[in-house]
C-alpha positions in Angstrom: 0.0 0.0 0.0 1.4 3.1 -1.2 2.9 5.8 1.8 3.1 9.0 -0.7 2.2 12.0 1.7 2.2 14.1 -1.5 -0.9 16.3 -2.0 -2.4 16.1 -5.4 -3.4 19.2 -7.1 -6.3 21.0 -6.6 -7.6 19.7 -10.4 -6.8 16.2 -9.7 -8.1 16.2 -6.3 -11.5 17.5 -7.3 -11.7 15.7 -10.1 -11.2 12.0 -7.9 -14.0 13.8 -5.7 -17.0 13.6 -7.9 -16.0 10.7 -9.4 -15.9 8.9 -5.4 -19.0 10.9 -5.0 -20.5 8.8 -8.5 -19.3 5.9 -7.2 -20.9 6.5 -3.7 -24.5 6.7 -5.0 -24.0 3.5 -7.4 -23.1 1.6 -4.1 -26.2 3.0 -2.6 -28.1 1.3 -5.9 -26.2 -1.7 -4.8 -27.2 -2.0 -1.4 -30.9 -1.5 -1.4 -33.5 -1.8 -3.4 -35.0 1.3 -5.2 -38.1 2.3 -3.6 -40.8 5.2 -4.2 -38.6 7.9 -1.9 -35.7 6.8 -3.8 -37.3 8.0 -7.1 -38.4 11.0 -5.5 -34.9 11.9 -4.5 -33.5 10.6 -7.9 -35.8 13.8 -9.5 -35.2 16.0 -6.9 -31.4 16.0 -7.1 -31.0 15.3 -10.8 -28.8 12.6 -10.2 -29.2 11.2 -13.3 -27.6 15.1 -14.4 -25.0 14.9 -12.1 -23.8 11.6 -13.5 -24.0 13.3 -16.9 -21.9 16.4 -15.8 -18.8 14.3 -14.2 -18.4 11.6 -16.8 -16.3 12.6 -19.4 -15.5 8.9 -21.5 -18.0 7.8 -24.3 -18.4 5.0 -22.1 -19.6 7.1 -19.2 -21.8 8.8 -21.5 -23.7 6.7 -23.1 -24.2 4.9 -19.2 -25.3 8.1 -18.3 -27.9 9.1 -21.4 -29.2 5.2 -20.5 -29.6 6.2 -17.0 -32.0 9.4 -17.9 -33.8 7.1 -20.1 -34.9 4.9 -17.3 -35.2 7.8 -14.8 -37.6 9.5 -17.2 -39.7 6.7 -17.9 -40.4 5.9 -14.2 -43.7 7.4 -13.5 -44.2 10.8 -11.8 -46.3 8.8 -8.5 -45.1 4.6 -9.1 -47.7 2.1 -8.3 -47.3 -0.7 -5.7 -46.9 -3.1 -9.1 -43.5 -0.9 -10.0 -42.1 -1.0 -6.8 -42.9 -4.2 -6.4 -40.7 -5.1 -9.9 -37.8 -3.1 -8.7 -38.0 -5.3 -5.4 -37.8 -8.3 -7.2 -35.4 -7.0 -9.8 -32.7 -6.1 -6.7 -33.8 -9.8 -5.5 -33.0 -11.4 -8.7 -29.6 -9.4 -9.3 -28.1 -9.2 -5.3 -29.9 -11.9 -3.1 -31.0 -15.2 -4.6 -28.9 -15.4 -7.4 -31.8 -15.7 -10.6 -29.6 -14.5 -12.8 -26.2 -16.6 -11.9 -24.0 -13.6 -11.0 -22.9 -13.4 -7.7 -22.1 -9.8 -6.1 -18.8 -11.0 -4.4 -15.6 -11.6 -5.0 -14.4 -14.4 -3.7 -17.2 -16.4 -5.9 -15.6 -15.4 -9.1 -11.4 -15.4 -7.9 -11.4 -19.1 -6.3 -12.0 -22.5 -7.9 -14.5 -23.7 -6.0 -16.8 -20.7 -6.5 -17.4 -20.0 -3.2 -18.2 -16.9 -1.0 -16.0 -16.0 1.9 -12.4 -17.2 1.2 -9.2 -16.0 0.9 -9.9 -13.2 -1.4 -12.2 -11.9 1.3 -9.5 -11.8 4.0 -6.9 -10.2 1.2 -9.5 -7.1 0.7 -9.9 -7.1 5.0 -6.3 -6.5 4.9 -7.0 -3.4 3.2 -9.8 -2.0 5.0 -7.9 -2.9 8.5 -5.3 -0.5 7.5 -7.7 2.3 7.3 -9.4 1.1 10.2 -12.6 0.3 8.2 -14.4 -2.9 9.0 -18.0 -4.4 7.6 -20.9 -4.0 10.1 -21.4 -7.6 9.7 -19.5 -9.8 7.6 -21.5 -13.2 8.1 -24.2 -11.2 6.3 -22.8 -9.3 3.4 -18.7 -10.2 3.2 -16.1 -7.8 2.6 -15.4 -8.3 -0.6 -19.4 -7.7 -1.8 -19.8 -5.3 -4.3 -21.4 -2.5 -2.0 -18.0 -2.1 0.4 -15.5 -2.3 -2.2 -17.2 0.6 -4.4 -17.3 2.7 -0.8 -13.9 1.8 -0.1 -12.9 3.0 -3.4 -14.6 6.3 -3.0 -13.3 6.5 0.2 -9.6 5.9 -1.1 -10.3 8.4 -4.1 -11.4 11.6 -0.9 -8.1 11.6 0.1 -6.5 14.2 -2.1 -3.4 12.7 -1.8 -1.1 10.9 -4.1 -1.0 7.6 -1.6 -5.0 7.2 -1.6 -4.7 7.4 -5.5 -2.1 5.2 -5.3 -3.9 2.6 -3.4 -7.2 3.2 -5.1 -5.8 1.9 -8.6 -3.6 -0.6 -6.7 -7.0 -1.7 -4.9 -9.1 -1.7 -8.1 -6.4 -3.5 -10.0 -6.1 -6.5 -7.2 -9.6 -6.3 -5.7 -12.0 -5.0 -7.6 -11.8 -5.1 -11.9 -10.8 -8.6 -12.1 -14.2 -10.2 -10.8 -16.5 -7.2 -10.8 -17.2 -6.0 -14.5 -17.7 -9.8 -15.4 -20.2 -9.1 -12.8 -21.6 -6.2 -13.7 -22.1 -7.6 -17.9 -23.7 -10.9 -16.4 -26.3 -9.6 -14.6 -27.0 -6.9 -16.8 -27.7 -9.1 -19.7 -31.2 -10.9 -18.2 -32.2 -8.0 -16.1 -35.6 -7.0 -16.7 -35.5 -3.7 -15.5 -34.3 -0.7 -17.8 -33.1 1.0 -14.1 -31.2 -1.6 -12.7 -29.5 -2.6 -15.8 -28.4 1.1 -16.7 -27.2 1.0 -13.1 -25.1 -2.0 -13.9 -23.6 -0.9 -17.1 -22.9 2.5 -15.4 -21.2 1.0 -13.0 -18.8 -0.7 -15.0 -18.4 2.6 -17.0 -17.3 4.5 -14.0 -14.9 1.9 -12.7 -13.5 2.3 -16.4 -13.1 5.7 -16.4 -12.3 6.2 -12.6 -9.2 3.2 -13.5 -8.1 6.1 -16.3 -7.9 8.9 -14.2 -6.0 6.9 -11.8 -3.7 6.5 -14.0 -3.1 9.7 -15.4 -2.8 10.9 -12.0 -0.2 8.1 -10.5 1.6 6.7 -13.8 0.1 3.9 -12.0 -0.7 1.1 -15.6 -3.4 -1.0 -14.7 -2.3 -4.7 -13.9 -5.5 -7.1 -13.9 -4.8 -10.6 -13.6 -7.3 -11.6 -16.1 -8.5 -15.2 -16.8 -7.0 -17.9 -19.7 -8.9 -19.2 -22.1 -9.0 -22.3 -20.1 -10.2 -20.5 -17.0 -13.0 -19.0 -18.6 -14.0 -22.2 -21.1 -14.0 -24.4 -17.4 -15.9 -21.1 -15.5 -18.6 -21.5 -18.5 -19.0 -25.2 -18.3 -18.3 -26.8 -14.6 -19.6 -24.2 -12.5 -22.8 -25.6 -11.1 -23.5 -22.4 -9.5 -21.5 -19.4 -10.4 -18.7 -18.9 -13.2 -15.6 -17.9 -12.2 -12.0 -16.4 -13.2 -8.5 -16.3 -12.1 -7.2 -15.7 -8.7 -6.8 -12.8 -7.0 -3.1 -11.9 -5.9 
């Protein structure tokens, strides 16, 4: 983990700011479901604008135009029926696993496909370092989707060179080597035009968050991603979940 006390300019630094503060409301779309009040504050706050103004890459743009769409077309007062559908949708993608795409690491970096190992205790390493722990790991494990993104944002606040430093080292090792395999999976079946531009912006942000990293740090991205043979074994043995390489 990097030790730079460095300060990064005032550009940089606010630029890592509303990208963490993107990444902090997708987490939020991670870790509940989306509910009438949700969609109330979704208008009120133009998020869906605010996710337009920060993201820069044609990626991010087109995640962010696909985002409107699905804000728009909510309607103005949602019935019990839609909330209902964005219940089960969050069921479906996050809880009992419909769509084959499980929302933690450790499912897609070991062989046996399994929740909880090592790669779990590897991301722990990093959150006891900044003091940070999960409320409850026996319910949703550290490396779940929804603490990694806020540990990324949390990294990306720092506005210094060793949080952007550990941010790209984190994403590299933790985080973009099971998650946008993730993200594509359960994007693909979902039903919902919400959740899935929520998914694909997700992936977009990562993306473009990764760039800026690097242009900031020199840092080159270095993803251990899977063989051939990895993914052609992940496709056909896995009973449950696919998976990919191993984390480092």
């Amino acid at each position: 983990m990097a030790s730079d006390a460095r300060t990064l300019g005032s550009d940089a630094a606010s630029r890592l700011a509303d990208l963490a503060d993107v990444v902090s409301v997708l987490a939020r779309f991670h870790d509940r479901e989306v509910d009438a009040r949700t969609i109330d504050w979704l208008r009120q706050f133009d998020v869906a604008g605010f996710f337009a103004e920060v993201l820069t890459s044609a990626p991010g743009r087109a995640a962010a135009k696909a985002f409107t769409a699905a804000v728009v077309a909510l309607p103005e007062r949602p019935s019990a029926e839609v909330i209902d559908d964005l219940a089960a949708e969050y069921a479906s993608i996050y809880l009992n696993h419909a769509y084959r795409a499980s929302p933690s690491g450790s499912v897609w970096l070991t062989e046996d496909r399994l929740e909880r190992q090592m790669p779990m205790f590897d991301v722990r390493e990093w959150y006891d370092h900044y003091d940070i722990s999960v409320p409850d790991w026996r319910r949703r494990a550290d490396d779940h989707i929804v603490p990694e993104l806020e540990f990324v944002a949390h990294l990306c606040r720092f506005g210094a060179m060793s949080g952007a430093e550990d941010a790209a080292g984190f994403l590299d090792g933790h985080v973009l080597n099971w998650m946008p395999e993730f993200l594509e999976k359960a994007a693909r079946p979902a039903q919902c035009a919400l959740y899935r531009a929520i998914l694909q912006m997700t992936d977009a942000v990562l993306d473009e968050l990764r760039d800026e990293l690097e242009a900031i740090t020199g840092r080159a991205r270095q993803v251990a991603f899977p063989t051939s043979d990895d993914a052609q074994q992940a496709e056909t043995a896995a009973p449950y979940f696919p998976g990919v390489a191993e984390s480092w």
